[in-house]
C-alpha positions in Angstrom: 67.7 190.9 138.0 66.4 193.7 136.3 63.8 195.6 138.1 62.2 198.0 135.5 58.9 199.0 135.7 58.6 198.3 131.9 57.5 194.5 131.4 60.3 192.3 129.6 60.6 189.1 128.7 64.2 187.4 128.4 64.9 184.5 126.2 66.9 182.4 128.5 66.9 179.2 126.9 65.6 177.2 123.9 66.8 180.4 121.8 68.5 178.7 118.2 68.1 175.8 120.0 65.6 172.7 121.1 66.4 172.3 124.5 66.8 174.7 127.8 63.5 176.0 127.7 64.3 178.7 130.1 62.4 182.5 130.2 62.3 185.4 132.1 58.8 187.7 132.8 59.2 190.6 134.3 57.4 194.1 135.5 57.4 196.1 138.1 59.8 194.2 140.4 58.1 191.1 140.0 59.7 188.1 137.9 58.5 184.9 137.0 60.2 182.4 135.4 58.3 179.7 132.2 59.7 176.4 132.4 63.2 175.4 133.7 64.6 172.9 131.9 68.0 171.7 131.1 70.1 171.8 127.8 70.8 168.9 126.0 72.6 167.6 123.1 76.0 168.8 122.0 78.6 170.4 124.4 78.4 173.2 124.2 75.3 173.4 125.1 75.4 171.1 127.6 78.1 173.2 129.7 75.3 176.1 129.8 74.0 173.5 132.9 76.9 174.8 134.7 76.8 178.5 134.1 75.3 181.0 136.5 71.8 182.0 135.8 72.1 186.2 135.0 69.5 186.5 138.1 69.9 185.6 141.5 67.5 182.4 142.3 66.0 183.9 145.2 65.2 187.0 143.8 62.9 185.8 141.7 58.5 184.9 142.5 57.7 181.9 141.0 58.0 179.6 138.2 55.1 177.9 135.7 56.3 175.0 134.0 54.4 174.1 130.6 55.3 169.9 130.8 57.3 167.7 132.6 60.0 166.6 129.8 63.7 167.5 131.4 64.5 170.0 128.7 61.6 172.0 130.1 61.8 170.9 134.3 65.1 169.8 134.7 67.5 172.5 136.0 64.4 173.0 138.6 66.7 171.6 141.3 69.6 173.6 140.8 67.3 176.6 141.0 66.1 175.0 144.7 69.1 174.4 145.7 70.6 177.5 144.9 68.3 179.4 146.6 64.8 180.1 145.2 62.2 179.3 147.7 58.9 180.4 145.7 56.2 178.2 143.9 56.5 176.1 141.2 53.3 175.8 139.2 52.3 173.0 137.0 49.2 170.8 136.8 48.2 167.9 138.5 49.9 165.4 135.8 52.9 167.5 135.3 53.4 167.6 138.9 53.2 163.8 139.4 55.0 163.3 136.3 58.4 165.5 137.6 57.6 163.2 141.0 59.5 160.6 139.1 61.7 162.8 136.6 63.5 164.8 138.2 64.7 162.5 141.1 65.2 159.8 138.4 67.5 162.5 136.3 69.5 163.3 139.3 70.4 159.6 140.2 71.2 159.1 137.1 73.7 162.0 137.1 75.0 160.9 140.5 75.4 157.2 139.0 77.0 158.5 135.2 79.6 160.8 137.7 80.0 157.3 139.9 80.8 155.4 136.7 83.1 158.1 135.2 85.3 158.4 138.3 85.6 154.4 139.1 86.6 153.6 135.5 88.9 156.5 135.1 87.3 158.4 132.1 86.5 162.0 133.7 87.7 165.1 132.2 87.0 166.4 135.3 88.0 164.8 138.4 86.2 164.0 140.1 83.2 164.0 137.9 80.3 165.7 140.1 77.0 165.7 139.3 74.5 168.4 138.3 72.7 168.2 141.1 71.6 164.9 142.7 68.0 162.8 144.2 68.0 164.5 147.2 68.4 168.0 145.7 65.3 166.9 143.0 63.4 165.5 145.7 63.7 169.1 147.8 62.4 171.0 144.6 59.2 168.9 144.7 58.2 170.3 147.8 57.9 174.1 145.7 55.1 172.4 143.4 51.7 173.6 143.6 48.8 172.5 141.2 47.7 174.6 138.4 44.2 174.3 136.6 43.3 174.2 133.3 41.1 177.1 131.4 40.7 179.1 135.1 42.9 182.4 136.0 44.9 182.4 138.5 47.3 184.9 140.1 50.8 183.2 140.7 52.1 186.7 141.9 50.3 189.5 142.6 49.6 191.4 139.5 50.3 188.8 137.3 47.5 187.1 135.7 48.0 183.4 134.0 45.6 181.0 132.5 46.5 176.9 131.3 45.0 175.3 128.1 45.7 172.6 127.1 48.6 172.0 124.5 48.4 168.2 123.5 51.9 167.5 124.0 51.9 164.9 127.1 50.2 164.3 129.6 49.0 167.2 131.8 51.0 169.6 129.0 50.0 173.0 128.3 50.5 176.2 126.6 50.3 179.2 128.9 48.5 182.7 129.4 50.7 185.0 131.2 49.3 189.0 131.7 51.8 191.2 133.2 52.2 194.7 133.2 49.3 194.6 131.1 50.8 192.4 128.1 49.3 189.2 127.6 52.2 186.7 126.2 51.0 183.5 125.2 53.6 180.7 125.9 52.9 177.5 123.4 54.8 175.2 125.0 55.1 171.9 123.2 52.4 171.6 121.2 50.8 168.2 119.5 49.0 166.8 116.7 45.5 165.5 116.4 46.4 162.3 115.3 47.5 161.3 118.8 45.5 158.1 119.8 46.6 158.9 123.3 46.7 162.3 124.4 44.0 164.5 123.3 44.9 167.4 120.5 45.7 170.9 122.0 43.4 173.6 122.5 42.6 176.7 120.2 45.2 179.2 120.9 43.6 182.3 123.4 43.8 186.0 122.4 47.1 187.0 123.5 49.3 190.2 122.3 52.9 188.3 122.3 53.2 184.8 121.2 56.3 183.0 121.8 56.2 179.4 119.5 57.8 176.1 119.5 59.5 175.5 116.4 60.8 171.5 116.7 59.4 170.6 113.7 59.2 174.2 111.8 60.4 173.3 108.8 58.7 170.0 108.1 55.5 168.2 107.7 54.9 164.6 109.1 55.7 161.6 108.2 52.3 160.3 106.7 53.5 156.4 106.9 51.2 154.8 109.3 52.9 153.6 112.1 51.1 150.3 113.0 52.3 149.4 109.3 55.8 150.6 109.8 56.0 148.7 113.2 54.5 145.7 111.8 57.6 145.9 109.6 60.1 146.7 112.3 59.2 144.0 114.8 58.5 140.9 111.9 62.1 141.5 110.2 63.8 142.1 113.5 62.3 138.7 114.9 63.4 136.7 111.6 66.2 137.5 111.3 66.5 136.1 115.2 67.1 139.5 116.9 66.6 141.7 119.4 64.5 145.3 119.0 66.0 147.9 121.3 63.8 151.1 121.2 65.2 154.1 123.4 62.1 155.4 124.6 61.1 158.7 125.8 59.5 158.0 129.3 56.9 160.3 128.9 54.1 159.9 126.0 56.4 158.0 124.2 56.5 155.1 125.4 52.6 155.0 126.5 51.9 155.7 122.9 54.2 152.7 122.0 52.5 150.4 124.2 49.8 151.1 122.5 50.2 150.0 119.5 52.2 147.0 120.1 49.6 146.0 122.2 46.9 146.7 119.0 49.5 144.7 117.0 50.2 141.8 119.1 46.0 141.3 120.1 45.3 141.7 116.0 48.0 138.6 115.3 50.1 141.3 113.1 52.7 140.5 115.3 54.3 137.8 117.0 54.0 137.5 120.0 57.7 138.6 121.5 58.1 139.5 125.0 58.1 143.0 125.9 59.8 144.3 128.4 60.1 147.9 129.9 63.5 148.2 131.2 63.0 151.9 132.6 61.6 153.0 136.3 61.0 156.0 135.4 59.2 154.8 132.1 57.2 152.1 134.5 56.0 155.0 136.7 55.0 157.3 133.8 52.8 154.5 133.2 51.1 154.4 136.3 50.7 157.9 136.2 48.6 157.7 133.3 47.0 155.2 135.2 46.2 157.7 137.6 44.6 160.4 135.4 42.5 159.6 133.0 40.8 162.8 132.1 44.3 163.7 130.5 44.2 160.9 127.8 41.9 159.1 125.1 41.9 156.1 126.1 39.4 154.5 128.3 40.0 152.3 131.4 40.0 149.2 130.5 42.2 149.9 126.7 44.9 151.7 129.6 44.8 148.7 131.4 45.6 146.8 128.6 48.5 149.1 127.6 49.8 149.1 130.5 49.6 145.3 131.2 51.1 144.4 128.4 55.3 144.7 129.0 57.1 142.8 131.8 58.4 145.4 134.2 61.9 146.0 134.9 62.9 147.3 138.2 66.2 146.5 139.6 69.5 146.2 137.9 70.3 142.5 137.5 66.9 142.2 136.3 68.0 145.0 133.4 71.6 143.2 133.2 70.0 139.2 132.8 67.8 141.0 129.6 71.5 140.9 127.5 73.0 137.8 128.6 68.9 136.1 127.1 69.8 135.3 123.4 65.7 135.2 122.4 64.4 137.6 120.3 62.6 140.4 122.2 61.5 143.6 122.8 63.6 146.1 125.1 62.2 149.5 125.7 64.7 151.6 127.8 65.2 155.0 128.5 65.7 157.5 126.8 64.8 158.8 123.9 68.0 160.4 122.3 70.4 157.5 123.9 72.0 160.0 126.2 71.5 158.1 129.5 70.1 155.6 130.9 69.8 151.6 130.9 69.1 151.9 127.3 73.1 152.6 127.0 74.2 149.3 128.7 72.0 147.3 126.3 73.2 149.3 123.0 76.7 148.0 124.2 75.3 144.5 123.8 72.8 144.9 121.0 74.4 147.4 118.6 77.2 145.2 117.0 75.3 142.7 116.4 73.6 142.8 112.7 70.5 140.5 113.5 68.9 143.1 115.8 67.4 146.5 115.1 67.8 150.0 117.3 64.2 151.7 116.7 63.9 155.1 117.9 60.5 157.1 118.0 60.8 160.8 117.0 62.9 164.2 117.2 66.8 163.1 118.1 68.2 166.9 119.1 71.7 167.6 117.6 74.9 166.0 118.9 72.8 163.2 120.7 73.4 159.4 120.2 70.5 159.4 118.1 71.3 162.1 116.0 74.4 160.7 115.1 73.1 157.1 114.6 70.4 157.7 112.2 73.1 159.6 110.5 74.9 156.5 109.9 77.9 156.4 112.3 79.7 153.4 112.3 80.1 153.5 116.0 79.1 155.4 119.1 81.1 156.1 122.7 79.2 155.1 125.3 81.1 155.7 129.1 84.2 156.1 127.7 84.7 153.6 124.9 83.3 153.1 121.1 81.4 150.3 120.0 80.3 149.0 116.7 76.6 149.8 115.3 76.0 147.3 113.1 72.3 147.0 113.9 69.6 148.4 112.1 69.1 152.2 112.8 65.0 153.3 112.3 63.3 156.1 113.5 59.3 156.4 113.4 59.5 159.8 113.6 55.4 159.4 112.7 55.2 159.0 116.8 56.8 162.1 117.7 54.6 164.2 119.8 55.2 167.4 117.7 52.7 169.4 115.6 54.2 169.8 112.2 54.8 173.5 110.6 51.2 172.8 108.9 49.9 172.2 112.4 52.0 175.0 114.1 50.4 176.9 111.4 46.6 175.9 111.9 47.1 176.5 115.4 48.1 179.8 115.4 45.3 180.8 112.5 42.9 180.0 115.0 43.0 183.6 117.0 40.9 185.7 117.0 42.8 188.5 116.0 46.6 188.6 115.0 49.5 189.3 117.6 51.5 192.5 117.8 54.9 190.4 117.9 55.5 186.1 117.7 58.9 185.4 119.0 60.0 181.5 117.3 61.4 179.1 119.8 62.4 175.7 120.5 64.2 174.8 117.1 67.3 174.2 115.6 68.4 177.0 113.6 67.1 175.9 110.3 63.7 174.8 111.6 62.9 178.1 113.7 64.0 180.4 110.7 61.4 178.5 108.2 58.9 178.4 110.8 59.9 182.2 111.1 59.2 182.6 107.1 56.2 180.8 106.8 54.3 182.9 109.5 55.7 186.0 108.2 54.4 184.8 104.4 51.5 182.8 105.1 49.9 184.4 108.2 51.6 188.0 107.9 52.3 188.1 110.8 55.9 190.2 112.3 58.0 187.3 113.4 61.5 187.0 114.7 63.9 184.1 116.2 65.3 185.8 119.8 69.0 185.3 120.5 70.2 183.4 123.4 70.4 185.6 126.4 68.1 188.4 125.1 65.6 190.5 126.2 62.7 192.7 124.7 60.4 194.9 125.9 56.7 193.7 126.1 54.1 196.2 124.6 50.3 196.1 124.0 48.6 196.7 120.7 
């Protein structure tokens, strides 16, 4: 852990990449960690998990997470576990949101290591898991709510402030003053066209920014969704099949609800069971329940979103859903096909040509998804391949992203131009053009960090 007196910030994580959102504040022998979240999507990325942090967990004061999503809370309980004992700070959403995330992403890790060592198709045996429930469920207990738009001191001499970022629920981009350096952490930042969650707030004064990049180098998808849905849902059902939609828990699948809810009141649709195969998805949905002043919608519209699938809790319930040959609508977790119940049903639904796989935004490199909007012919899933025949969509239109335009107008609105923007949270090719545009449109000196590095913080 370095101890300078010298404030630095280390890029960790989600450096090059989308996922792993990991990094390092520190001055004057204090450290604080933003987000903690695990790396996803090819292997190689996916074995960072299992290397040693270059600090020593219980050296270090605190940790402020910007949202709940795993690639941004997940490695939280390796960090518990291994010995950090400090605060976790996040607001009220976020914390009720990882409440059901992060046990939910170690029992499925217990459960995928379970499956690999009873059917024989470990690398390494036995398969162990990351970390498991009980090691998630011990990381809650570090949580402590954060507000919105008030400072706060999370250790002394460091300053932090939460705005809202638009992203989720309870997201948020994040102030963070130390050693007299204000750094601005975007987080994941959304659009205005949201129905759900409202748009992020203007961007504070800050002296270092550090951007997310997902969608650098591309505007959205202008299609309008309840059109393209519409589309989806009436060709799927003619042709006598079955719509499988990995959804993200979080956001996603709220916002789907929504709209298939619109749809199916309007008579656009028919009216097809719907059914949310996903725990964690069904809890999300309570949550949102539970906090209204973090979406759009009123009561009685999120009553009526959330009223409107059947709600799948225990296993034979999840395993009846592919032995039913009616046309339907399975929403299972998650997003990128990398876990889940959603895998068990692509086994069943995928070969057949009559029903449609529908996924709903950003599919990180080396997923599932990635590879089957790219056209694969089939996928492995624990072990052996099976056909994909089905339709492959994607309505990327619902991704929770801002745009580059967005990401642009965003940052436009400060008050005065930072000293240094540091692009992050994007594939190579989408952090460099993000990179380029704020360096052409804005003027502003901007640079993509590598993986592991540091650089000192200085004021104006």
């Amino acid at each position: 852990m370095n101890r300078s007196a010298g404030p630095t910030l280390s890029f960790l994580g989600a450096a090059g990449t989308v996922t792993g959102s990991r990094f390092l504040a520190q001055a004057g022998g204090r450290s604080v960690l933003v987000d903690c979240g695990l790396f996803q999507g090819y292997k190689q990325l996916r074995a960072r998990n299992r290397q040693p942090l270059p600090f020593t967990p219980a050296d270090l004061d605190a940790v402020l997470l910007t949202h709940a999503h795993i690639d941004h809370s997940g490695y939280l309980p390796v960090l518990v576990r291994d010995g950090f004992d400090g605060p976790v700070f996040a607001t009220a959403a976020t914390r009720a949101l990882c409440s059901h995330l992060l046990p939910d992403s170690g029992f499925i890790q217990e459960k995928d290591a379970e499956f690999a060592n009873r059917h024989g198709f470990a690398r390494h045996r036995p398969a162990k898991p990351l970390y498991t429930r009980a090691d998630a469920e011990r990381s809650l207990k570090r949580f402590r709510d954060a507000p919105f738009m008030r400072d706060f001191e999370p250790v002394d001499g460091m300053t932090a402030r939460y705005s809202r970022a638009g992203h989720i629920l309870g997201a948020a981009s994040i102030r963070l003053e130390i050693g007299g350096t204000r750094v601005l952490f975007s987080g994941d930042l959304g659009h205005h066209g949201n129905p759900t969650v409202p748009p992020p707030d203007p961007p504070p004064d800050c002296d270092v920014l550090v951007v997310e990049s997902t969608y650098g180098n591309r505007t959205r998808n202008d299609e309008d969704p309840e059109n393209e849905l519409v589309d989806v849902v009436r060709d799927t059902v003619g042709r006598g099949g079955t719509l499988v939609v990995p959804a993200f828990a979080v956001g996603r699948t709220q916002l789907l609800l929504y709209y298939l809810e619109k749809l199916t009141r309007e008579q656009r649709i028919p009216p097809v069971p719907v059914f949310l195969d996903s725990p964690l998805a069904i809890n999300a949905t309570e949550v949102f329940l539970d906090h209204p002043n973090d979406h759009r919608l009123t009561i009685a519209q999120a009553r009526d979103v959330c009223g409107l699938p059947r709600f799948v809790r225990d296993v034979e319930a999840s395993k009846a859903l592919d032995a039913d040959p009616m046309p339907k609508i399975i929403i299972a977790g998650s997003g990128m096909a990398t876990g889940g119940r959603v895998l068990h049903h692509l086994k069943t639904y995928a070969p057949d040509r009559r029903n449609t796989v529908l996924f709903t935004g950003y599919q990180a490199g080396g997923t599932r998804g990635s590879k089957m909007l790219a056209g694969v012919e089939s996928i492995k899933i624990h072990g052996q391949y099976w056909d994909v025949r089905a339709q492959v969509r994607n309505l990327d239109m619902l991704s929770a992203h801002a745009d580059r335009d967005e990401l642009l107008d965003w940052m436009s609105a400060m008050a005065r131009p930072p000293k240094q923007v540091y692009v992050v949270h994007g594939e190579a090719e989408a952090a460099d053009a993000l990179r380029h545009a704020i360096q052409e449109r804005l003027g502003w000196p901007a640079r993509v960090p590598e993986h592991g590095e540091q650089v000192a913080l200085q004021r104006r």
